[in-house]
C-alpha positions in Angstrom: 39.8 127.8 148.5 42.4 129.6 151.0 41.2 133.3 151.6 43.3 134.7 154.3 46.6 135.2 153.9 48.0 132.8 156.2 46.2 130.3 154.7 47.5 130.9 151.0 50.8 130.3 152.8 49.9 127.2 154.4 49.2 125.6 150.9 52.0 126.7 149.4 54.1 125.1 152.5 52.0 121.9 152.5 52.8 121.8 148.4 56.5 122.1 149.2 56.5 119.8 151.7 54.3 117.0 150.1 56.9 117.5 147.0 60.0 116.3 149.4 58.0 113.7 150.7 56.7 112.3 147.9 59.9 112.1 146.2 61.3 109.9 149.7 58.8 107.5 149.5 59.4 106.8 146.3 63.0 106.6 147.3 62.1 104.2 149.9 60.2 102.2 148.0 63.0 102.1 145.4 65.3 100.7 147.7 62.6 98.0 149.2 62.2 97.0 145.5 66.0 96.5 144.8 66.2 94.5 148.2 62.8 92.1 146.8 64.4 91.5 143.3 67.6 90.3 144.8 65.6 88.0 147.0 63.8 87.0 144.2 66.6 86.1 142.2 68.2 83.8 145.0 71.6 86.0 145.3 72.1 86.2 149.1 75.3 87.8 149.1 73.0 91.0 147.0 70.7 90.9 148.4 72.1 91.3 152.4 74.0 94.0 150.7 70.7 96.0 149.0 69.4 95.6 152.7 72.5 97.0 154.1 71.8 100.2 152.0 68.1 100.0 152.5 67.7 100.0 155.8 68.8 103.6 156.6 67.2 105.0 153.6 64.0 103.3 155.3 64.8 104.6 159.0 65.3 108.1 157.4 62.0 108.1 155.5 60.4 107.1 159.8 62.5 110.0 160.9 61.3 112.5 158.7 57.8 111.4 159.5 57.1 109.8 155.8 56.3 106.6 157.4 55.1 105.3 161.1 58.3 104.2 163.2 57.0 100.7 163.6 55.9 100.3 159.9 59.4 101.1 158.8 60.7 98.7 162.1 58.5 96.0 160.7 59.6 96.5 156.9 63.1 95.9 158.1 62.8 93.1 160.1 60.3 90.9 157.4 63.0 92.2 155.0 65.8 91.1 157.2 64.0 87.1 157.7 63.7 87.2 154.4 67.4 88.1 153.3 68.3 85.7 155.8 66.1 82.5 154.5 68.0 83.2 150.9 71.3 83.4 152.6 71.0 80.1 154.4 
């Protein structure tokens, strides 16, 4: 357990923090899903445009340092093939 001071306040910063970032993921993952089901159900036109609103909500989450840069580069682009396989 924290005993100085300082330390107190770093867990109650690290709470706050892990609260915002939790609730991004989940965000991100939220969008991911909607971009998977559309996929799944073989509507290209809904599914280019659930990536269209994904992919910034997944660059964000990189930005804010939820997720690695490449890991939300690589999401996109598997996404993207994929989106583009039901298209054609």
């Amino acid at each position: 357990m924290a005993n100085t001071p300082s330390a107190k306040k770093a867990v109650r910063k690290i709470e706050r923090k892990t609260e915002v970032n939790k609730a991004r993921r989940s965000r991100m993952r939220t969008f991911i899903r909607k971009v998977e089901e559309a996929i799944a159900s073989g509507d290209g036109a809904a599914a280019k445009q659930a990536l269209q609103s994904a992919q910034p909500e997944i660059m964000r989450a990189a930005t804010k340092g939820v997720v690695h840069k490449n890991m939300a580069a690589r999401k996109i682009s598997r996404l993207a093939a994929r989106v583009k396989a039901v298209s054609a």
